[in-house]
Structure formats: C-alpha cells, structure tokens
N, CA, C and O atoms as a Tripos MOL2 file, in Angstrom:
@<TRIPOS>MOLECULE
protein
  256   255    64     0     0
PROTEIN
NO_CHARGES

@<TRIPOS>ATOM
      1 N           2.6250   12.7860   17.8570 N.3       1 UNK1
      2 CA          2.6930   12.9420   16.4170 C.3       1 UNK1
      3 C           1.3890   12.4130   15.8110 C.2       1 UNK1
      4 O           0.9740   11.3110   16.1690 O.2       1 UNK1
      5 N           0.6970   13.1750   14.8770 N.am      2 UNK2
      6 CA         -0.8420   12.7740   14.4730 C.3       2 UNK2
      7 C          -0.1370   11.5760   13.0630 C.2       2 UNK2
      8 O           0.8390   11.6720   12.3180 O.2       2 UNK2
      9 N          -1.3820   10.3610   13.2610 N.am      3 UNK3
     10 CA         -1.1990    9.4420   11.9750 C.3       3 UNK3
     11 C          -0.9540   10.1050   11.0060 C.2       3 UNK3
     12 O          -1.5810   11.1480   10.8220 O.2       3 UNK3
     13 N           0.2940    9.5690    9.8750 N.am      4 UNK4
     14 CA          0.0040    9.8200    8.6230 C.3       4 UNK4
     15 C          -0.6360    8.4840    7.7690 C.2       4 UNK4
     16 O          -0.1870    7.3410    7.8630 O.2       4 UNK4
     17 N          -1.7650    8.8890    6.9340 N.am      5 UNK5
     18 CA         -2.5880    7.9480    5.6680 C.3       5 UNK5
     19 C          -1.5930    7.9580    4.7180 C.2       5 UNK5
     20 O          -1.4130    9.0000    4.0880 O.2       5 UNK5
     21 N          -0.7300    6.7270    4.4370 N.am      6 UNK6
     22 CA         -0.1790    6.3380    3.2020 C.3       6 UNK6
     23 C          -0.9020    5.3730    2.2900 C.2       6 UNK6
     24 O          -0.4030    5.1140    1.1950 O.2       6 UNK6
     25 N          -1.7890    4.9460    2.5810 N.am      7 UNK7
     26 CA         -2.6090    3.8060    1.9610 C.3       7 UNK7
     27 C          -3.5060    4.4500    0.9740 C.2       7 UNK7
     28 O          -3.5480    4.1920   -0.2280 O.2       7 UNK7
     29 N          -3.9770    5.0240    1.4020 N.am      8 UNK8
     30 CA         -5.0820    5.8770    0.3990 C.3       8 UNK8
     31 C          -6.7050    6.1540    1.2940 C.2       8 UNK8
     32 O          -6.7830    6.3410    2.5080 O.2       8 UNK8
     33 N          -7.6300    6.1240    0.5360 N.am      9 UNK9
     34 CA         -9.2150    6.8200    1.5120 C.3       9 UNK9
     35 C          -9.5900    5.5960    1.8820 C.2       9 UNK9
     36 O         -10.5890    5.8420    2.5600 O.2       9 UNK9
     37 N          -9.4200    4.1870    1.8870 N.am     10 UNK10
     38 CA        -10.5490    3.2080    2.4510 C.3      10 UNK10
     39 C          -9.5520    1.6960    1.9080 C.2      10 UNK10
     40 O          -9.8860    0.8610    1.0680 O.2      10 UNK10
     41 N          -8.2170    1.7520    2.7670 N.am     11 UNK11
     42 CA         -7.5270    0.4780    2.7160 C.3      11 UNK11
     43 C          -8.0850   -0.9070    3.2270 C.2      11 UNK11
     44 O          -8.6260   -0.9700    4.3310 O.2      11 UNK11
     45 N          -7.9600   -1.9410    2.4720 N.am     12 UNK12
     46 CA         -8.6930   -2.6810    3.0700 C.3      12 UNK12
     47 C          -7.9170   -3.9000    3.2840 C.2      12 UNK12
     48 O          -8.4080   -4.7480    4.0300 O.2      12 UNK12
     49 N          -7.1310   -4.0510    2.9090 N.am     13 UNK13
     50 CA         -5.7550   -5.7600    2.5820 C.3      13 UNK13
     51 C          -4.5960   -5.0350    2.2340 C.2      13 UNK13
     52 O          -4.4410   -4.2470    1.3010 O.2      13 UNK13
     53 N          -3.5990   -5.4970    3.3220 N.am     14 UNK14
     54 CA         -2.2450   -5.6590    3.2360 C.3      14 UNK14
     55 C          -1.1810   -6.6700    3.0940 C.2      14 UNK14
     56 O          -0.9900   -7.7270    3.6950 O.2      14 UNK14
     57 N          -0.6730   -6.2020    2.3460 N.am     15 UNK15
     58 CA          0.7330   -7.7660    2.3610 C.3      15 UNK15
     59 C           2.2800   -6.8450    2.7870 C.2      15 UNK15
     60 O           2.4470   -5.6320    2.6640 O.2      15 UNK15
     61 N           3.0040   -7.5870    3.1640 N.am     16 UNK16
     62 CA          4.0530   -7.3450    3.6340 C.3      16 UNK16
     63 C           5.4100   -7.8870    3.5370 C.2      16 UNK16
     64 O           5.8580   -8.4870    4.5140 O.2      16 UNK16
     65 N           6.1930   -7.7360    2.3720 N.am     17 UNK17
     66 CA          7.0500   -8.5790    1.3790 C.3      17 UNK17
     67 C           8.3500   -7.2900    0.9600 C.2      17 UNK17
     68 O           8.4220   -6.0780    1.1640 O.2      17 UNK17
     69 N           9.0690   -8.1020    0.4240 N.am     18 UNK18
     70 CA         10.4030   -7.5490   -0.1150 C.3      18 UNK18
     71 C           9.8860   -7.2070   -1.7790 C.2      18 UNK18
     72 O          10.4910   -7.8400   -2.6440 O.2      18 UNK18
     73 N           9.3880   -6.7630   -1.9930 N.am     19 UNK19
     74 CA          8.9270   -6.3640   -3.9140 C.3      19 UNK19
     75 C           9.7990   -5.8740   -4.5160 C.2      19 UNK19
     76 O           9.5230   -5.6970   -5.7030 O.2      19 UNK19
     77 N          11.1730   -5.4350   -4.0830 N.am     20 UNK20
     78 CA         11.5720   -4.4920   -5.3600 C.3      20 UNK20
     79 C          13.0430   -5.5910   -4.7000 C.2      20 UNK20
     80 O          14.1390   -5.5110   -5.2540 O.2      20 UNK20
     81 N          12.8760   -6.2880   -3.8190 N.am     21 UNK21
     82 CA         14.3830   -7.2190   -3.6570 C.3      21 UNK21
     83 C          15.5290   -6.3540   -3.0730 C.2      21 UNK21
     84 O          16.6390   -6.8860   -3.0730 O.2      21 UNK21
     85 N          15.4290   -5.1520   -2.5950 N.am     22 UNK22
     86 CA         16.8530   -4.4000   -1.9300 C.3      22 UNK22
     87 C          16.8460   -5.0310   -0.2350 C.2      22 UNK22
     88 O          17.9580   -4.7230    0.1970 O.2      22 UNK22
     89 N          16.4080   -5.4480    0.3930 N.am     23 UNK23
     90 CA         16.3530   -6.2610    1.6000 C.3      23 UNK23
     91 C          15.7310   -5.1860    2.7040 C.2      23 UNK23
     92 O          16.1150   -5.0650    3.8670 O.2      23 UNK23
     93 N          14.7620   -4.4980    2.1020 N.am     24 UNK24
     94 CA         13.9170   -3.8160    3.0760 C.3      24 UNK24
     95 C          12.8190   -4.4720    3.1850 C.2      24 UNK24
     96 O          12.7440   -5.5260    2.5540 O.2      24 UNK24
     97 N          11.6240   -4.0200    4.0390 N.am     25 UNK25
     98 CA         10.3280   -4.3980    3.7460 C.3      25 UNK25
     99 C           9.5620   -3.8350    3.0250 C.2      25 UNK25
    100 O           9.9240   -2.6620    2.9370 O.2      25 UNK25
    101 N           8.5760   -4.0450    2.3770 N.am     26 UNK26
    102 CA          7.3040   -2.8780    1.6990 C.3      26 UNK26
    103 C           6.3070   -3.1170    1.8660 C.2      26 UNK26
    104 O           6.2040   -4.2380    2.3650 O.2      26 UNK26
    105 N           5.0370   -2.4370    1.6460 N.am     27 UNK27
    106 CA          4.1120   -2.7830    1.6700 C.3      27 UNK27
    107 C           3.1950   -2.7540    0.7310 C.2      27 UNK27
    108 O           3.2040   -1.6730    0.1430 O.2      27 UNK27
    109 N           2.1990   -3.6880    0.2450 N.am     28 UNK28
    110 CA          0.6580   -3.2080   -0.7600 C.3      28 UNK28
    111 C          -0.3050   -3.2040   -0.4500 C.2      28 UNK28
    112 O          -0.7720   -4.1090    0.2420 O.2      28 UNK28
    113 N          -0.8960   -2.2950   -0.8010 N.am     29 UNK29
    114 CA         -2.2470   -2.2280   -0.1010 C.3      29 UNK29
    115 C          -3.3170   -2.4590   -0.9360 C.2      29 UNK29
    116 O          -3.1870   -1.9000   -2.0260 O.2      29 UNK29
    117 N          -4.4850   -3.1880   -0.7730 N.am     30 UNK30
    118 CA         -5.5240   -2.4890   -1.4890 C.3      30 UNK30
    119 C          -6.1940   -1.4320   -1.1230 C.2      30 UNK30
    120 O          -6.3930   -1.3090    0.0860 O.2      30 UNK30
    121 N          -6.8230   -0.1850   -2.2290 N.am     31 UNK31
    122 CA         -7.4870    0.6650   -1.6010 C.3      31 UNK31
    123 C          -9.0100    0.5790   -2.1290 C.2      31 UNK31
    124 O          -9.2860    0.8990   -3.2850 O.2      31 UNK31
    125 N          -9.9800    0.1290   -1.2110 N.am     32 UNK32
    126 CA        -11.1910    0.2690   -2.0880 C.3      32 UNK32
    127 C         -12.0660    1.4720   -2.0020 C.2      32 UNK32
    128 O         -13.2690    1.4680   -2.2660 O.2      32 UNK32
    129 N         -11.3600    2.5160   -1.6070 N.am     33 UNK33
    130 CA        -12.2920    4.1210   -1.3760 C.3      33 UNK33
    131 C         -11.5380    4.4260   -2.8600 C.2      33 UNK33
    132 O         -12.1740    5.1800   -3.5960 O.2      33 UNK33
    133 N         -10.5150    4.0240   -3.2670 N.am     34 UNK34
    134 CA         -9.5010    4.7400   -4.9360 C.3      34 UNK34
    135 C          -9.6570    3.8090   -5.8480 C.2      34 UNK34
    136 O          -9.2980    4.0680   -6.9970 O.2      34 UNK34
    137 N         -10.1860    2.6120   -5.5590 N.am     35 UNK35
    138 CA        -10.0510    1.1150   -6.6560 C.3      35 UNK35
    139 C          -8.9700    1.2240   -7.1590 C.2      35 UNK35
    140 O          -9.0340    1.4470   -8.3680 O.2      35 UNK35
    141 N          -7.8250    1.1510   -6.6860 N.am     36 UNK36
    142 CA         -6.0750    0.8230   -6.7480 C.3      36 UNK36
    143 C          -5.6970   -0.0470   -6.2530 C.2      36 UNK36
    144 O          -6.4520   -0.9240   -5.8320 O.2      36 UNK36
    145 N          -4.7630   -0.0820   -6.1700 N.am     37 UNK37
    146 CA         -3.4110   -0.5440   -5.4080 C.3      37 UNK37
    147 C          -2.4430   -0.2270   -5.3400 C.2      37 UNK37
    148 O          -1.8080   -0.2760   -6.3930 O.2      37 UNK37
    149 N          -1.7620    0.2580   -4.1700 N.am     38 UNK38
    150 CA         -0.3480    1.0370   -3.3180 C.3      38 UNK38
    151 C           0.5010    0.0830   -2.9660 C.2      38 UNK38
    152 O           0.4310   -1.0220   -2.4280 O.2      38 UNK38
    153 N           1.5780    0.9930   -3.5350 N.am     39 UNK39
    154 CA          2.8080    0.3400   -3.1070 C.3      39 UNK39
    155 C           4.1370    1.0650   -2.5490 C.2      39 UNK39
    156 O           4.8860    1.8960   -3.0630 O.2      39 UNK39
    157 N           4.1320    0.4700   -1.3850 N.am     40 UNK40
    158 CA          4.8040    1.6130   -0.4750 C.3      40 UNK40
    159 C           6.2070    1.3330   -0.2550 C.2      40 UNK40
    160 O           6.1100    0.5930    0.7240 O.2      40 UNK40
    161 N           7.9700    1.4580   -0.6030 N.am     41 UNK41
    162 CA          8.8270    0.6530   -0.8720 C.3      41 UNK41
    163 C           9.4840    1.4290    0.6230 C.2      41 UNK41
    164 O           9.5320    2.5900    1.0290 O.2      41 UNK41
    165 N           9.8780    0.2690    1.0780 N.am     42 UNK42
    166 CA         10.7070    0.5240    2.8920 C.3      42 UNK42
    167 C          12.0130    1.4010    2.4260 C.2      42 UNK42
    168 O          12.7850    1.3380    1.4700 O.2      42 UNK42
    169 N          11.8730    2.2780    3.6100 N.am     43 UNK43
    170 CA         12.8560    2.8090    3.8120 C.3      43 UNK43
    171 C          14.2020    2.3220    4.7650 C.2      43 UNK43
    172 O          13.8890    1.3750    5.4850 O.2      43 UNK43
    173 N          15.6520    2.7640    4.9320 N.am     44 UNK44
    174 CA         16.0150    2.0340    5.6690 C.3      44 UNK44
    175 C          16.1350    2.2500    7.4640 C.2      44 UNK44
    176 O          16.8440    1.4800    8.1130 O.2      44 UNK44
    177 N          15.3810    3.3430    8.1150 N.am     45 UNK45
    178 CA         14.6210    3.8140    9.2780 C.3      45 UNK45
    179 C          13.4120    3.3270    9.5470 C.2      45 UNK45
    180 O          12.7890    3.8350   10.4790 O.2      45 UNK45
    181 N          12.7430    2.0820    8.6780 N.am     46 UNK46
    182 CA         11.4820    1.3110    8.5120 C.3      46 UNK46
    183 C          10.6890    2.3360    8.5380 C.2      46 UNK46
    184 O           9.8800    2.3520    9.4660 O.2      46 UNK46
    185 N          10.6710    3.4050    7.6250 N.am     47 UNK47
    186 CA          9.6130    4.1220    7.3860 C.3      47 UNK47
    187 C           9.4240    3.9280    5.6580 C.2      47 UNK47
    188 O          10.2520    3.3910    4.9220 O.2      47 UNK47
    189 N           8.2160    4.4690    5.2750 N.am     48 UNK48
    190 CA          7.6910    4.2070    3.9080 C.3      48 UNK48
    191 C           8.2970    5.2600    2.8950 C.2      48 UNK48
    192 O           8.6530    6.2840    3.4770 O.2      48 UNK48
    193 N           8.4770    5.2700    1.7110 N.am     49 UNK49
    194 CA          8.6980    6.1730    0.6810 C.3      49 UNK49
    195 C           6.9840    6.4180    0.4470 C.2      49 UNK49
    196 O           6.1460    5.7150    1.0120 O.2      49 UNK49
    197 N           6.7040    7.3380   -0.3170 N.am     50 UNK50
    198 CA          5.0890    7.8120   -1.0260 C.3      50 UNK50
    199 C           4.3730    6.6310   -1.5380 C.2      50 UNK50
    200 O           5.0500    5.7390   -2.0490 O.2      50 UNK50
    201 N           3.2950    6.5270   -1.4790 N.am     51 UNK51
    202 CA          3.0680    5.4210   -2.2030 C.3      51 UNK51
    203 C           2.7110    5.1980   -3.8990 C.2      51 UNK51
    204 O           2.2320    6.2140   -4.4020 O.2      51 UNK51
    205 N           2.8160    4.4320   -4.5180 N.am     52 UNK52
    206 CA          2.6430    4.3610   -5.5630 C.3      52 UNK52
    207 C           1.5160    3.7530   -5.8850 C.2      52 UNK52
    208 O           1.0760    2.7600   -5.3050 O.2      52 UNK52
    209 N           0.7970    4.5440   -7.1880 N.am     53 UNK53
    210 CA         -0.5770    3.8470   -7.2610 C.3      53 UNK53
    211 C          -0.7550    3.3570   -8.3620 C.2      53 UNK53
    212 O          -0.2750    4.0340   -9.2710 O.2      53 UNK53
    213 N          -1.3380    2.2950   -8.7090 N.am     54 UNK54
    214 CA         -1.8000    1.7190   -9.6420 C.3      54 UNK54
    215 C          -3.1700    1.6760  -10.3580 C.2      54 UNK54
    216 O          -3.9050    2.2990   -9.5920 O.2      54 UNK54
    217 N          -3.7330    1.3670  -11.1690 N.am     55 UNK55
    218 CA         -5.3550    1.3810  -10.8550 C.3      55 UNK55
    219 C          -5.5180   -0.3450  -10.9260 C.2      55 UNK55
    220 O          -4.7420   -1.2300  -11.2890 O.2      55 UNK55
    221 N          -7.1860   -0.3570  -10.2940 N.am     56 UNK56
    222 CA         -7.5630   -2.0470  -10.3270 C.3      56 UNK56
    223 C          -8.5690   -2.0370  -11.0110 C.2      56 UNK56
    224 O          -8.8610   -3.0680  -11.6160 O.2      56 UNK56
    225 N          -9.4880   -0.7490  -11.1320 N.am     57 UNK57
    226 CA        -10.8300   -0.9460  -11.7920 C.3      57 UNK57
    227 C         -11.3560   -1.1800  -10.4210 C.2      57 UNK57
    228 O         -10.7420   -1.2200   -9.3550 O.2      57 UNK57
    229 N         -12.7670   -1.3440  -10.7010 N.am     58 UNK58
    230 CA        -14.0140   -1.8580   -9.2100 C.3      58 UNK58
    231 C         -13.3490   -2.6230   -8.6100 C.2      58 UNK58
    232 O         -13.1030   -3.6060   -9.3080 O.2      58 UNK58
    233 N         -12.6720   -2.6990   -7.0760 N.am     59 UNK59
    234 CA        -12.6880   -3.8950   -6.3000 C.3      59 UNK59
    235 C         -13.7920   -4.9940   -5.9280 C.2      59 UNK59
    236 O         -14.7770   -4.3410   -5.5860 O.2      59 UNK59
    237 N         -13.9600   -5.7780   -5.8750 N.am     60 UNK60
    238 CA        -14.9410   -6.4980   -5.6690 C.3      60 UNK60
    239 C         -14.2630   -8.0490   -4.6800 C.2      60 UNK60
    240 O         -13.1010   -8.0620   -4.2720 O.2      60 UNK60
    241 N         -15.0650   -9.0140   -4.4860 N.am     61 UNK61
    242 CA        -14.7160  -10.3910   -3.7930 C.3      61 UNK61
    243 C         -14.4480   -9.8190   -2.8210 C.2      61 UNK61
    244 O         -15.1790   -8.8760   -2.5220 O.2      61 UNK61
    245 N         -12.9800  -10.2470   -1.6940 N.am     62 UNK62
    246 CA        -13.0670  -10.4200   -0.3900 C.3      62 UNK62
    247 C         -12.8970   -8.9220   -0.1220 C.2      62 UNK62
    248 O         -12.7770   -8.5250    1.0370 O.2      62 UNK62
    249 N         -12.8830   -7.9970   -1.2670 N.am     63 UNK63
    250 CA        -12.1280   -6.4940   -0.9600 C.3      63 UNK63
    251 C         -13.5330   -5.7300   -0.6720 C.2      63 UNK63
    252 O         -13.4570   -4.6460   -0.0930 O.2      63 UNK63
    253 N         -14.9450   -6.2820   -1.0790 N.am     64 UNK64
    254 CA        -15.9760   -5.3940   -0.6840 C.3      64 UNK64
    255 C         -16.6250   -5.7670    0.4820 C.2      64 UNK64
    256 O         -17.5410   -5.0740    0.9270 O.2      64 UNK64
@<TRIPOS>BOND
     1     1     2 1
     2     2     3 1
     3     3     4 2
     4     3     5 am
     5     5     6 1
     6     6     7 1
     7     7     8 2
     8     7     9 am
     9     9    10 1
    10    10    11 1
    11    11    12 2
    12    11    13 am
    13    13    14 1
    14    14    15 1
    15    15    16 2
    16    15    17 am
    17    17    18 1
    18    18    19 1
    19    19    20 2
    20    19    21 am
    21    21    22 1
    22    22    23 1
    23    23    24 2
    24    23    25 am
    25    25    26 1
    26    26    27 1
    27    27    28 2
    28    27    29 am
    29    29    30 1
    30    30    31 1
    31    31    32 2
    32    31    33 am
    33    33    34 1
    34    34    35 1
    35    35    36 2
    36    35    37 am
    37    37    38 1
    38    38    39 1
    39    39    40 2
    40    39    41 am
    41    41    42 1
    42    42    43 1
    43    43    44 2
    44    43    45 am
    45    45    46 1
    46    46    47 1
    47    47    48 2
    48    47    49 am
    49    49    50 1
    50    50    51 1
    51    51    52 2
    52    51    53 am
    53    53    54 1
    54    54    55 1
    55    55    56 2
    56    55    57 am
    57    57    58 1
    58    58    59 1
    59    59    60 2
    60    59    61 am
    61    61    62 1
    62    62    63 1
    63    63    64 2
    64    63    65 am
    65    65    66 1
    66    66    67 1
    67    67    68 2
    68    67    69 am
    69    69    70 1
    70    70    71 1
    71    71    72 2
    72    71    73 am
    73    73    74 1
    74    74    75 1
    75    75    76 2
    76    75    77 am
    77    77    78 1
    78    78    79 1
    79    79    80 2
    80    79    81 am
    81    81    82 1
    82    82    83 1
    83    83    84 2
    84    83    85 am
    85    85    86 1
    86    86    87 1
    87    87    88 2
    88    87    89 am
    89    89    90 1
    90    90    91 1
    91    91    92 2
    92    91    93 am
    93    93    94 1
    94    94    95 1
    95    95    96 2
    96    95    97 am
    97    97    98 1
    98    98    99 1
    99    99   100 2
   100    99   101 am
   101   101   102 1
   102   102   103 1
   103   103   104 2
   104   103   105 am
   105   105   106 1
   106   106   107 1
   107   107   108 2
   108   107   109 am
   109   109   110 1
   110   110   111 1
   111   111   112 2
   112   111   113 am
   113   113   114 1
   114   114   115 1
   115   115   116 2
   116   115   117 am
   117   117   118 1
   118   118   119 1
   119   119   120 2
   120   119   121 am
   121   121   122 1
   122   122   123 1
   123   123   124 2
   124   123   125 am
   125   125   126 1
   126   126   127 1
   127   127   128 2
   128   127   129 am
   129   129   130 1
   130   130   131 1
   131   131   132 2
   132   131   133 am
   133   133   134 1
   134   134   135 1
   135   135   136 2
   136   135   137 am
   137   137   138 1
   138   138   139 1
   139   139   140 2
   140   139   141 am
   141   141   142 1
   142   142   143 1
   143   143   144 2
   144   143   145 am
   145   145   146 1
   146   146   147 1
   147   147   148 2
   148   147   149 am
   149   149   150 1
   150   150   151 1
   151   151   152 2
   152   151   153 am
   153   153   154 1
   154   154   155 1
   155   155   156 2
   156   155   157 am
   157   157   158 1
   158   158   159 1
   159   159   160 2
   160   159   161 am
   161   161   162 1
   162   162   163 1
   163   163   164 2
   164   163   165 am
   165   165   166 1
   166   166   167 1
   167   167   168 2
   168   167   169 am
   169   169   170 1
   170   170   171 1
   171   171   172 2
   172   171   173 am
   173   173   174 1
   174   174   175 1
   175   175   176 2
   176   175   177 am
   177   177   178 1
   178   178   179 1
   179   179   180 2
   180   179   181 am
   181   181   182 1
   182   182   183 1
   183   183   184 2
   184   183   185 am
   185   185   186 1
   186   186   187 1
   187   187   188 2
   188   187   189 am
   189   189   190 1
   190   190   191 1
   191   191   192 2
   192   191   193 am
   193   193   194 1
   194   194   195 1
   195   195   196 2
   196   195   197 am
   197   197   198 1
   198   198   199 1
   199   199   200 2
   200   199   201 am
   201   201   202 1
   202   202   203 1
   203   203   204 2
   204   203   205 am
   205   205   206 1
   206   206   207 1
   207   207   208 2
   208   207   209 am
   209   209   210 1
   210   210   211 1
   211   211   212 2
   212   211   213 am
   213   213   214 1
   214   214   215 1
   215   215   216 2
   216   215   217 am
   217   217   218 1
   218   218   219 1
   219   219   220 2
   220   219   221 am
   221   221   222 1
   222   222   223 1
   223   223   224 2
   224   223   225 am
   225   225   226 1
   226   226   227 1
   227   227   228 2
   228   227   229 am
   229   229   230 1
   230   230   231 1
   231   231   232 2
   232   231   233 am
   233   233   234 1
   234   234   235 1
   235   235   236 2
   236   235   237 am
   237   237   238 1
   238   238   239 1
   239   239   240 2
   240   239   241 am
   241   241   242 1
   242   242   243 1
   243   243   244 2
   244   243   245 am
   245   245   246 1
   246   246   247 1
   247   247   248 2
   248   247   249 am
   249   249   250 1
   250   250   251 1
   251   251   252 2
   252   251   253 am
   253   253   254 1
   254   254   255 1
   255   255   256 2
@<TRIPOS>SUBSTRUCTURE
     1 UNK1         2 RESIDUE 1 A UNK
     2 UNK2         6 RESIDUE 1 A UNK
     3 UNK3        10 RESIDUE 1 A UNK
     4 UNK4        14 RESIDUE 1 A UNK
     5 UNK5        18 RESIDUE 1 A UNK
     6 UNK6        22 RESIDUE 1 A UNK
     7 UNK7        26 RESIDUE 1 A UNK
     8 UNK8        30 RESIDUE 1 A UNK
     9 UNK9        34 RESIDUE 1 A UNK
    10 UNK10       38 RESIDUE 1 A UNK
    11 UNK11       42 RESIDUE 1 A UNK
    12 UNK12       46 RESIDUE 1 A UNK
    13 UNK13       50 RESIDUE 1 A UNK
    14 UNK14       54 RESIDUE 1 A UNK
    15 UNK15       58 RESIDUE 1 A UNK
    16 UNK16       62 RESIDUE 1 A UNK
    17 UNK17       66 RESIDUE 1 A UNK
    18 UNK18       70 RESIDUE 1 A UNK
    19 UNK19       74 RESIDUE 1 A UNK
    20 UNK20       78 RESIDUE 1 A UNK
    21 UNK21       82 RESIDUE 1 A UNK
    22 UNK22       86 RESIDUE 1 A UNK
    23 UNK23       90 RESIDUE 1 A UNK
    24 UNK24       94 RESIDUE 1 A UNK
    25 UNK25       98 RESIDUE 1 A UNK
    26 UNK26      102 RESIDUE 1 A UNK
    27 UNK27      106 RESIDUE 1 A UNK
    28 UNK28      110 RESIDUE 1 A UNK
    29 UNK29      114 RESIDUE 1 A UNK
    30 UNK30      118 RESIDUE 1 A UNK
    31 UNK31      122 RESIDUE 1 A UNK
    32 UNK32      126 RESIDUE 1 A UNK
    33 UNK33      130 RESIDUE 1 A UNK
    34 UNK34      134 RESIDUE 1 A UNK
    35 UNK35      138 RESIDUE 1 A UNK
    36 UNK36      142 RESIDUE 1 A UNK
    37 UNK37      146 RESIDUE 1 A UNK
    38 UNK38      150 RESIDUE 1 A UNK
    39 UNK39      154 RESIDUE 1 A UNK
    40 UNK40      158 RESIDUE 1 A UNK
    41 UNK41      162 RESIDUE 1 A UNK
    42 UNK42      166 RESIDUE 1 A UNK
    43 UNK43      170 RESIDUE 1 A UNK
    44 UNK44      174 RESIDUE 1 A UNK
    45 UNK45      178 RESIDUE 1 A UNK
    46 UNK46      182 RESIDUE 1 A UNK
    47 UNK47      186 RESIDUE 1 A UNK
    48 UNK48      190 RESIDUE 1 A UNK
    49 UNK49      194 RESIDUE 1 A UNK
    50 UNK50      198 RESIDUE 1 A UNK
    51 UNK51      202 RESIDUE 1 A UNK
    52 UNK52      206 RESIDUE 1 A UNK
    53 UNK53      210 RESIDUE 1 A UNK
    54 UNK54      214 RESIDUE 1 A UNK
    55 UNK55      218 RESIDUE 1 A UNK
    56 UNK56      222 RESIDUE 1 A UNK
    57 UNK57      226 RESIDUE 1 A UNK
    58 UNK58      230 RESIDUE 1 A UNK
    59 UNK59      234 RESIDUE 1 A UNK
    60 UNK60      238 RESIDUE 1 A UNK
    61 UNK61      242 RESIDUE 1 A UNK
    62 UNK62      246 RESIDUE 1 A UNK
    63 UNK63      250 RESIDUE 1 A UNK
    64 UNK64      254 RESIDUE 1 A UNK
C-alpha cells in the first residue's frame, strides 16, 4: 500500500494527545511547506479522519 500525506507539503513537529477528549488519539502537526497547523482527530481503527487546517502565518524558531 503506497504512503498516504496527511500532514501537509513539509511537516515538521508532531504532538500526540487526546484534543477533542472522545478517548482516541490525534494528532498536530506543524506544516512549514503551508505555514499551518493540522489537526488530525483518531479514528477508532487508529486511523486519521482528514486533516484540519488552520493558518500560523510564517513559521519560524525551532520550526525553520
């Protein structure tokens, strides 16, 4: 099965937390190829729903 990119063009930092509190996992990403941030809410097969994007403006500090 070829990778699927849920993160976006140039992920660079992940965290790995309960965010929305239903007792799955999720994930956020930063993306510094989109200057966002994704948020990917667990499914219960530990696979991802789409991700959701936010904007950040320029990443910069430990993200460049």
């Amino acid at each position: 099965m070829a990778p699927v990119n849920y993160a976006g063009a140039n992920p660079t930092s992940v965290i790995i937390g309960d965010f929305n509190g239903d007792g799955k996992l999720d994930l956020a990403v930063a993306d510094l190829g989109g200057n966002n941030g994704n948020l990917l809410l667990g499914n219960e097969a530990g696979t991802f729903q789409s991700a959701l994007s936010f904007a950040a403006g320029t990443l910069t500090g430990p993200f460049r």
